[in-house]
C-alpha positions in Angstrom: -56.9 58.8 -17.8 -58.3 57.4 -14.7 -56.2 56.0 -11.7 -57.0 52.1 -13.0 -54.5 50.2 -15.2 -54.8 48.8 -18.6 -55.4 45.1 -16.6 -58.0 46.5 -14.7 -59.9 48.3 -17.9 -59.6 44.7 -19.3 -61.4 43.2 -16.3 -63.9 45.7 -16.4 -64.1 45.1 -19.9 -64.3 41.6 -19.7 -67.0 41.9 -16.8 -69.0 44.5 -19.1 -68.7 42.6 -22.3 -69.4 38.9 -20.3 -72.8 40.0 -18.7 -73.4 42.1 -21.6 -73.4 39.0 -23.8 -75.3 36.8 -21.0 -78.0 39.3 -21.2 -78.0 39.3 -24.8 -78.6 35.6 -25.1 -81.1 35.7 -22.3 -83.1 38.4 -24.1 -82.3 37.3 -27.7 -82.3 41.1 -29.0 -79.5 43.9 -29.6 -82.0 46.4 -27.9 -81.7 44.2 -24.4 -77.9 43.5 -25.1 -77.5 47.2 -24.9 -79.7 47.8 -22.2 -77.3 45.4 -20.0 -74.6 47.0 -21.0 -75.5 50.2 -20.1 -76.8 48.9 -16.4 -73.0 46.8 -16.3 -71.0 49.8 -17.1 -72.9 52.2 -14.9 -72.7 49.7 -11.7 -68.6 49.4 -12.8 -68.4 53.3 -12.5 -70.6 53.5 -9.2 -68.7 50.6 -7.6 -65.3 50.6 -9.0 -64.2 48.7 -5.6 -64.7 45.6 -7.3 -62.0 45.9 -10.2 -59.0 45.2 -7.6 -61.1 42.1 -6.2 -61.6 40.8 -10.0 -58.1 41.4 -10.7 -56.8 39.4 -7.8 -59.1 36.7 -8.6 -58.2 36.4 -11.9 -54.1 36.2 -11.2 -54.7 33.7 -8.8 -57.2 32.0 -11.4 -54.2 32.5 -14.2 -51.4 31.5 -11.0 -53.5 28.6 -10.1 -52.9 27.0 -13.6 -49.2 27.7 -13.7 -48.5 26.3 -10.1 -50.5 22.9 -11.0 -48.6 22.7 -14.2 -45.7 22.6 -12.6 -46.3 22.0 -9.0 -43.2 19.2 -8.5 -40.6 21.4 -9.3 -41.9 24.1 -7.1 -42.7 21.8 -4.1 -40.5 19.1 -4.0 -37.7 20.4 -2.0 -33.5 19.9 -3.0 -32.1 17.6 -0.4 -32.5 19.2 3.2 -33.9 22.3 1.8 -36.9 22.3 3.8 -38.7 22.6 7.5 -41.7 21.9 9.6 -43.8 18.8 9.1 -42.6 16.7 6.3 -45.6 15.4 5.7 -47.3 18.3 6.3 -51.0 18.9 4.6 -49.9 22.4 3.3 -46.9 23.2 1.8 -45.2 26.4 1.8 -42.5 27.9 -0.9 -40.3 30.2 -0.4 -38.2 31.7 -3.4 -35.5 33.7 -2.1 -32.0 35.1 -2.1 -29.5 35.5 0.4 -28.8 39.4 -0.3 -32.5 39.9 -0.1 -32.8 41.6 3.2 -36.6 41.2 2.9 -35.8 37.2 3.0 -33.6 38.0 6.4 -36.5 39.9 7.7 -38.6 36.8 6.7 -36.7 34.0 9.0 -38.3 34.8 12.5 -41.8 34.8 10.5 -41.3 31.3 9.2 -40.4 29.9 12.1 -43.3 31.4 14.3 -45.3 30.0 11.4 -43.9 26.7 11.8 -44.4 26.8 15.4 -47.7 27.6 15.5 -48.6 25.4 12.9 -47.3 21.5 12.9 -49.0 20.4 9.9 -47.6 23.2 7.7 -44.3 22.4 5.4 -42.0 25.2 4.4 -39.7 24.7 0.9 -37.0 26.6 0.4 -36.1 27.5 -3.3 -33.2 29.3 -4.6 -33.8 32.4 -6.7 -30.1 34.2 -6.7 -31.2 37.4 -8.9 -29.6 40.0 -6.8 -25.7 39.7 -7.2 -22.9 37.7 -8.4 -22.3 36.7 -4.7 -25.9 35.8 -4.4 -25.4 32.6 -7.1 -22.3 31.6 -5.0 -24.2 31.4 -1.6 -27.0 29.5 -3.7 -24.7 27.3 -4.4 -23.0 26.3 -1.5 -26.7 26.4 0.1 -27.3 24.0 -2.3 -24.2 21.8 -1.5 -25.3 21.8 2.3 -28.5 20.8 1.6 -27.0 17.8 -0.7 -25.6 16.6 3.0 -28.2 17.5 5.3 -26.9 20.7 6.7 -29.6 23.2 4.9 -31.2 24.5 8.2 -27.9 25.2 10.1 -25.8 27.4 7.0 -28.8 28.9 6.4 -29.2 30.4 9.7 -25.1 31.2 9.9 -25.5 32.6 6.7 -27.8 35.0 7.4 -26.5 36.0 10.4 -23.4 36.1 9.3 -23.9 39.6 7.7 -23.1 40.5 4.0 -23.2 38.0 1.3 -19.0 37.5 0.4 -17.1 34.7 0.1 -15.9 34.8 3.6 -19.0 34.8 5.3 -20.0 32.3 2.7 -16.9 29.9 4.2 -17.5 30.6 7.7 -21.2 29.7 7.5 -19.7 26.6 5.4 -17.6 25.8 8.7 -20.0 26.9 11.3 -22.0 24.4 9.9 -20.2 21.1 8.7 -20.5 21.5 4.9 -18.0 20.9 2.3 -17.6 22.9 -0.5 -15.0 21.1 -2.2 -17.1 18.1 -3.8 -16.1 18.0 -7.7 -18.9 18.1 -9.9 -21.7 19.7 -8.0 -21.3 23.0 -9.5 -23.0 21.9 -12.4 -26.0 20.0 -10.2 -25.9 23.6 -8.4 -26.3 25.3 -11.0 -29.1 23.1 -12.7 -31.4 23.7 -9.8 -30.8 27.4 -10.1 -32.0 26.9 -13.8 -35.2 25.2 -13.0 -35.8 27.5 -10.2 -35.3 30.4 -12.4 -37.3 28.6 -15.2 -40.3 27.7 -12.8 -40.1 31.6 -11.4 -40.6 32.7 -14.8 -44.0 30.8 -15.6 -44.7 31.7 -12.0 -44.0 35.9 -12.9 -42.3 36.1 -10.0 -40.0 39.7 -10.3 -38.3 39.5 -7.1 -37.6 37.9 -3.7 -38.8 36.9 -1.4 -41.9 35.4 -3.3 -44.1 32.6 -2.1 -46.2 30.0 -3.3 -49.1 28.0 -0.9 -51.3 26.1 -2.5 -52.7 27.4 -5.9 -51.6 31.1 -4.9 -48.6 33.2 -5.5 -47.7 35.8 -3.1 -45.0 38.4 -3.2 -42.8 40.4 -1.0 -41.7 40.6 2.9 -45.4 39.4 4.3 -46.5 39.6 8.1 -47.4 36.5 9.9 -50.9 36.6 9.5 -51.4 37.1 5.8 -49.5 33.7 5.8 -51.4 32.2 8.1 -54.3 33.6 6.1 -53.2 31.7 2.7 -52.4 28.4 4.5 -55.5 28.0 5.9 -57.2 28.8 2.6 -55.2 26.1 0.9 -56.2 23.8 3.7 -59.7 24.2 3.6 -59.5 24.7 -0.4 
């Protein structure tokens, strides 16, 4: 068994069969249809390089669909639950969770990328997969972006160490936000559904997990792959 997996036999497949059936039509005989195949498959073999390429192309092809499907629910940001330029030309997403130490890692990147771009957007979605804890903090994120406080319990949050329900309050102080309003548990919690929903279509497997423009990127990414996908969006 070679190294690829079965998606990128398919590609190859697909790219075999496809040109094999272009030739076939072109020629108009089995006997040329073969002859293409045979010329496909051994340029596959010689240059198997291009498999990841087609791969990548065709998840952000099969992404692309998926994100404009359902593009207001990923970029239309909960109350305060957002940064940067708000009317900025490129928008942003970040699914994450506040036990995610990837996501920590993440918060100097974001705002470098912010500051060095003022026509970029960043949303911030809520994706607590990780813990019990981690749909509490979503929560009461949630709540403080409701009043306008997103940005500062965020940041006292995360720096507030572990996820618990006392750093949970003290962030809740540091910041303003009250966590007694009655009801919005359940408007909480329907975000968290959609979000969850939307991450599903999306295949998104863990945090932190991005969307900018038509792609979706995963994991804790430096500052310049980033940059790289926002300016792609922009000039796409």
């Amino acid at each position: 068994m070679s190294k690829f997996t079965f998606p990128a036999i398919a590609v190859a497949g697909a790219v075999i069969g496809g040109l094999a059936v272009w030739g076939f039509d072109r020629q108009g005989g089995g006997v040329e249809r073969a002859q293409v195949e045979s010329i496909v498959h051994d340029y596959v073999l010689a240059h198997p390089e291009i498999l990841p390429e087609a791969m990548e192309k065709l998840r952000d092809r099969e992404s692309g669909k998926t994100v404009t499907a359902n593009r207001d629910a990923i970029v239309t940001p909960f109350g305060s639950a957002w940064a940067g330029n708000p009317k900025g030309d490129v928008t942003l997403v970040e699914y994450f969770d506040y036990n995610c130490g990837y996501c920590r890692a993440s918060l100097p990147m974001i705002a470098k990328l912010i500051a060095a771009d003022p026509k970029v957007r960043v949303v911030f979605r809520e994706l607590p997969i990780l813990s019990a804890e981690s749909r509490i903090a979503a929560r009461a994120s949630l709540a403080a972006a409701q009043q306008g406080k997103f940005a500062s319990f965020h940041d006292a949050l995360y720096a507030g160490g572990p996820v618990s329900d006392a750093s949970i309050a003290a962030a809740a102080g540091k910041a303003g936000v009250d966590l007694s309003q009655p009801g919005f548990t359940k408007t909480a919690d329907a975000e968290i559904a959609k979000n969850m929903e939307t991450a599903a279509k999306l295949g998104l497997t863990g945090t932190p997990s991005w969307v900018v423009g038509d792609r979706v990127l995963s994991g804790a990414l430096p500052l310049e792959d980033l940059q790289k996908a926002v300016a792609a969006a922009r000039a796409g």
